[in-house]
matplotlib code that plots the C-alpha trace (Angstrom):
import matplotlib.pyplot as plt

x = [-11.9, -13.9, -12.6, -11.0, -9.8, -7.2, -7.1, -5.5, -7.4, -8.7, -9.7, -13.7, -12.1, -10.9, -14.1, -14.8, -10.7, -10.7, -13.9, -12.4, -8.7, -11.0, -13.2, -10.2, -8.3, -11.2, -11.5, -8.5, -5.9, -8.4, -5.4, -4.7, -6.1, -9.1, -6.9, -9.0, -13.0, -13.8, -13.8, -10.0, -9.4, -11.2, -8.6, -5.5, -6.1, -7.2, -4.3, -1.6, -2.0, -3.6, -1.6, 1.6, 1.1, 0.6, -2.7, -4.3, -7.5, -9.2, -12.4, -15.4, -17.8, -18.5, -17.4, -13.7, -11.8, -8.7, -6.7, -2.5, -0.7, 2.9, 5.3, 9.2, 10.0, 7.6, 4.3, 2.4, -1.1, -2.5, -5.4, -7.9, -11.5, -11.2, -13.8, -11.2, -8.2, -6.5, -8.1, -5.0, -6.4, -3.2, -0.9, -2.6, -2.2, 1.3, 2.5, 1.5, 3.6, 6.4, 6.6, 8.1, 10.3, 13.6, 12.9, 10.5, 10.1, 7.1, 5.9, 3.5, 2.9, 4.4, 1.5, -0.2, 0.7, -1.3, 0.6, 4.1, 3.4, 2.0, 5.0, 7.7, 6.0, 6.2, 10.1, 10.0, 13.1, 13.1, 14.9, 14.7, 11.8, 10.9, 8.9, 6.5, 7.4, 7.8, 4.4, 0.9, -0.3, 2.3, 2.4, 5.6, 6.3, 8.1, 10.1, 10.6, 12.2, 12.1, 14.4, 14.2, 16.6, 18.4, 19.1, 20.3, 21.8, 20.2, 22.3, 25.4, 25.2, 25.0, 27.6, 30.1, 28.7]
y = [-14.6, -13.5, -15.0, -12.7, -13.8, -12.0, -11.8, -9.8, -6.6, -6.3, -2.8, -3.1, -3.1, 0.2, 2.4, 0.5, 1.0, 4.9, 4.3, 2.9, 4.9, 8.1, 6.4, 5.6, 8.6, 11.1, 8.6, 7.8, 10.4, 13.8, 15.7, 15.4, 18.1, 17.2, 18.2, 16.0, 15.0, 11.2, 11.5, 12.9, 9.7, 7.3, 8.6, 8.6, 4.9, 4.4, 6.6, 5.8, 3.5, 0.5, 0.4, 0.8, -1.4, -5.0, -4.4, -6.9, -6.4, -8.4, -9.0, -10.8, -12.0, -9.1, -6.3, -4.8, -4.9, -3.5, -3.0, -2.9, -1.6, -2.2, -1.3, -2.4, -1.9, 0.2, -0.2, 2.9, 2.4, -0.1, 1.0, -1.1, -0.3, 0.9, -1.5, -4.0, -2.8, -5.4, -8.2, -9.6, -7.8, -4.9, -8.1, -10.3, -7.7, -6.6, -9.9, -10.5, -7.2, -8.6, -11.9, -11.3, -8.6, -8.5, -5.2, -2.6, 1.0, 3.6, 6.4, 7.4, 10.4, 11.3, 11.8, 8.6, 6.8, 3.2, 3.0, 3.9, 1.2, -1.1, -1.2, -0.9, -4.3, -6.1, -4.9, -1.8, 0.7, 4.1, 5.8, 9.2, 11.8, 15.1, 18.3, 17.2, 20.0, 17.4, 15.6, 16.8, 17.4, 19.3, 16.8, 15.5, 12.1, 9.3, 6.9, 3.6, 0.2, -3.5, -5.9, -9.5, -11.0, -14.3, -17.4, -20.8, -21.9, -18.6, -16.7, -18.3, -18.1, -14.5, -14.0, -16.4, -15.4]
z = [12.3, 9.8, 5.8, 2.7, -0.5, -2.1, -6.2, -9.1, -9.8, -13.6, -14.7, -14.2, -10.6, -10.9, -9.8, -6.7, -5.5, -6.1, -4.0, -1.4, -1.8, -1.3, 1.7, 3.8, 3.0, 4.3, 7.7, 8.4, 7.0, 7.9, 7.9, 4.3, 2.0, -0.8, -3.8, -6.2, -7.5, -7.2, -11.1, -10.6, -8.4, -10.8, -14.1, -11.3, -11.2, -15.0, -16.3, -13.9, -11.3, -12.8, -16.4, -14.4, -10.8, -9.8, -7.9, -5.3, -3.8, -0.7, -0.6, 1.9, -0.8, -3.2, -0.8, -1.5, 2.0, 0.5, -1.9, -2.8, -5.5, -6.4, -9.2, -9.7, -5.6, -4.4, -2.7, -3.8, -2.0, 0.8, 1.8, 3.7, 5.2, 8.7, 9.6, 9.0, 10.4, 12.6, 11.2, 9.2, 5.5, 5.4, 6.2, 3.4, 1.2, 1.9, 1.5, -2.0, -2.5, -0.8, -2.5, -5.8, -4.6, -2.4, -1.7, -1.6, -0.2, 0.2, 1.3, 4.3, 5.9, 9.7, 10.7, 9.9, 13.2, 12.6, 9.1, 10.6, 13.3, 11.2, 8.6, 11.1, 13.0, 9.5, 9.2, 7.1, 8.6, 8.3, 5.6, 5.8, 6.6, 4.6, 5.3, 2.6, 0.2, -3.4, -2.1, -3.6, 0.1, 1.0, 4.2, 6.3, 5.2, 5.8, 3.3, 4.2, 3.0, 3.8, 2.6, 2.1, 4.7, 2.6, 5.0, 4.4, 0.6, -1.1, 1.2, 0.6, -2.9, -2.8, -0.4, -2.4, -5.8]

ax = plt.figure().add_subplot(projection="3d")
ax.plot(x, y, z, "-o")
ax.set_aspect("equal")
plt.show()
Protein backbone atom coordinates (compact mmCIF):
# COMPACT_ATOMS: atom_id res chain seq x y z
CA UNK A 1 0.00 0.00 0.00
CA UNK A 2 1.19 2.97 -1.01
CA UNK A 3 2.77 5.49 2.27
CA UNK A 4 1.15 9.04 3.69
CA UNK A 5 2.29 11.01 6.50
CA UNK A 6 -0.05 12.96 8.36
CA UNK A 7 1.03 16.54 10.00
CA UNK A 8 -0.45 19.79 11.47
CA UNK A 9 -1.43 22.21 8.78
CA UNK A 10 0.35 25.78 9.13
CA UNK A 11 -1.29 28.68 7.19
CA UNK A 12 1.13 28.62 3.98
CA UNK A 13 -0.96 25.33 3.73
CA UNK A 14 -4.00 27.04 3.32
CA UNK A 15 -4.07 27.65 -0.65
CA UNK A 16 -3.33 24.19 -1.60
CA UNK A 17 -6.47 22.82 0.95
CA UNK A 18 -9.10 25.20 -0.66
CA UNK A 19 -7.48 23.59 -3.75
CA UNK A 20 -8.18 20.47 -2.97
CA UNK A 21 -11.75 21.32 -0.77
CA UNK A 22 -12.87 22.78 -4.31
CA UNK A 23 -11.28 19.69 -6.41
CA UNK A 24 -13.12 17.02 -4.55
CA UNK A 25 -16.25 18.92 -4.14
CA UNK A 26 -16.78 19.45 -8.10
CA UNK A 27 -15.82 15.33 -8.53
CA UNK A 28 -17.28 13.98 -6.08
CA UNK A 29 -20.28 16.04 -4.68
CA UNK A 30 -21.58 17.29 -8.51
CA UNK A 31 -24.78 17.75 -7.05
CA UNK A 32 -23.78 20.65 -4.94
CA UNK A 33 -24.18 24.11 -6.36
CA UNK A 34 -20.91 26.53 -7.19
CA UNK A 35 -21.98 29.32 -4.69
CA UNK A 36 -18.33 30.56 -4.39
CA UNK A 37 -14.77 31.80 -6.57
CA UNK A 38 -11.59 29.74 -5.55
CA UNK A 39 -10.58 33.29 -4.11
CA UNK A 40 -14.02 32.97 -1.97
CA UNK A 41 -12.73 29.35 -0.89
CA UNK A 42 -9.05 30.53 -0.22
CA UNK A 43 -10.57 33.62 2.53
CA UNK A 44 -13.29 30.81 3.84
CA UNK A 45 -10.27 28.90 5.04
CA UNK A 46 -8.00 32.11 5.94
CA UNK A 47 -10.87 33.86 7.77
CA UNK A 48 -12.67 31.02 9.34
CA UNK A 49 -11.59 27.74 8.96
CA UNK A 50 -7.92 27.76 9.67
CA UNK A 51 -7.97 30.51 12.79
CA UNK A 52 -10.75 28.49 14.29
CA UNK A 53 -10.01 24.39 13.49
CA UNK A 54 -7.32 21.88 14.38
CA UNK A 55 -6.46 21.00 10.68
CA UNK A 56 -4.46 17.80 9.56
CA UNK A 57 -3.45 17.15 6.20
CA UNK A 58 -1.98 13.78 4.56
CA UNK A 59 0.29 13.89 2.20
CA UNK A 60 2.63 11.34 -0.36
CA UNK A 61 5.81 13.42 -0.54
CA UNK A 62 4.84 16.97 -1.53
CA UNK A 63 1.39 16.15 -2.87
CA UNK A 64 -1.69 16.97 -0.40
CA UNK A 65 -3.84 13.64 -0.20
CA UNK A 66 -6.29 15.17 2.21
CA UNK A 67 -7.00 17.14 4.47
CA UNK A 68 -9.34 17.36 8.19
CA UNK A 69 -10.52 20.07 10.03
CA UNK A 70 -11.89 19.98 13.54
CA UNK A 71 -13.09 22.47 16.12
CA UNK A 72 -14.41 21.80 19.93
CA UNK A 73 -16.63 18.43 18.72
CA UNK A 74 -17.12 18.78 15.27
CA UNK A 75 -15.40 17.62 12.20
CA UNK A 76 -16.18 20.36 9.80
CA UNK A 77 -14.31 19.04 6.46
CA UNK A 78 -12.57 15.70 5.36
CA UNK A 79 -11.95 15.76 2.22
CA UNK A 80 -9.62 13.43 0.43
CA UNK A 81 -8.46 13.12 -3.35
CA UNK A 82 -10.68 10.70 -5.12
CA UNK A 83 -7.70 9.05 -6.46
CA UNK A 84 -7.18 7.93 -2.93
CA UNK A 85 -10.28 6.92 -1.67
CA UNK A 86 -10.12 3.49 -0.03
CA UNK A 87 -6.64 3.58 0.51
CA UNK A 88 -6.80 4.09 4.42
CA UNK A 89 -6.13 8.38 3.99
CA UNK A 90 -10.08 9.45 5.22
CA UNK A 91 -9.32 6.84 8.16
CA UNK A 92 -5.78 8.41 9.01
CA UNK A 93 -7.29 11.49 8.94
CA UNK A 94 -10.37 10.92 10.94
CA UNK A 95 -8.54 9.50 13.62
CA UNK A 96 -6.38 12.30 14.45
CA UNK A 97 -9.91 14.09 14.82
CA UNK A 98 -11.04 11.53 17.02
CA UNK A 99 -8.21 11.26 19.39
CA UNK A 100 -8.47 14.16 21.63
CA UNK A 101 -12.17 14.21 21.58
CA UNK A 102 -14.89 11.93 23.30
CA UNK A 103 -17.14 13.01 20.97
CA UNK A 104 -17.64 14.53 17.78
CA UNK A 105 -20.48 15.21 15.28
CA UNK A 106 -20.79 16.57 11.56
CA UNK A 107 -22.49 17.23 8.88
CA UNK A 108 -22.79 15.51 5.28
CA UNK A 109 -25.19 15.66 2.75
CA UNK A 110 -27.94 12.71 1.99
CA UNK A 111 -26.90 12.42 -0.92
CA UNK A 112 -23.25 11.78 -0.48
CA UNK A 113 -23.58 7.92 -0.20
CA UNK A 114 -19.52 7.03 0.04
CA UNK A 115 -19.36 9.64 3.11
CA UNK A 116 -22.55 8.25 4.82
CA UNK A 117 -21.04 4.72 4.42
CA UNK A 118 -17.85 5.57 5.26
CA UNK A 119 -18.74 7.28 8.72
CA UNK A 120 -21.35 4.90 9.76
CA UNK A 121 -18.47 1.90 9.22
CA UNK A 122 -16.11 3.94 11.60
CA UNK A 123 -19.23 4.22 14.21
CA UNK A 124 -20.74 7.56 13.54
CA UNK A 125 -24.96 7.05 14.18
CA UNK A 126 -27.35 9.02 12.73
CA UNK A 127 -28.74 11.91 14.52
CA UNK A 128 -31.31 13.44 12.72
CA UNK A 129 -31.71 14.44 8.88
CA UNK A 130 -32.95 17.92 7.44
CA UNK A 131 -34.35 19.22 4.10
CA UNK A 132 -31.25 21.37 3.80
CA UNK A 133 -33.03 24.65 4.19
CA UNK A 134 -30.21 26.32 7.18
CA UNK A 135 -27.31 24.91 4.74
CA UNK A 136 -25.64 27.29 2.03
CA UNK A 137 -26.53 24.54 -0.64
CA UNK A 138 -29.75 24.40 0.18
CA UNK A 139 -29.04 20.40 0.10
CA UNK A 140 -30.63 17.50 2.39
CA UNK A 141 -28.21 16.65 4.91
CA UNK A 142 -27.39 14.47 7.47
CA UNK A 143 -26.02 15.12 11.07
CA UNK A 144 -24.18 12.60 12.69
CA UNK A 145 -22.18 11.77 16.01
CA UNK A 146 -19.70 9.22 17.31
CA UNK A 147 -18.92 8.75 20.73
CA UNK A 148 -15.95 7.42 22.40
CA UNK A 149 -17.11 4.11 23.96
CA UNK A 150 -15.09 4.03 27.75
CA UNK A 151 -13.99 0.39 28.76
CA UNK A 152 -11.99 -0.94 31.50
CA UNK A 153 -10.83 1.44 34.76
CA UNK A 154 -11.80 4.83 32.70
CA UNK A 155 -15.16 3.44 32.47
CA UNK A 156 -15.68 2.78 35.99
CA UNK A 157 -14.60 5.89 37.12
CA UNK A 158 -17.16 7.62 35.26
CA UNK A 159 -19.81 5.42 36.06
CA UNK A 160 -18.91 5.56 39.96
CA UNK A 161 -17.71 9.14 39.82
Amino acid sequence: MPRFTLRAACPADMPAVAGLNRRVRNACLPYLPDLHTPDEDLVFFQATVFPTSEVWLAEAGAQLLGFAAARLDWLDHLYVDPAWHGRGVGSALLSCARDRRCELNLWTFQANAQARRFYESRGFRLIAVTDGSSNEERCPDAHYRWVRQLSGPDRRSVLSG
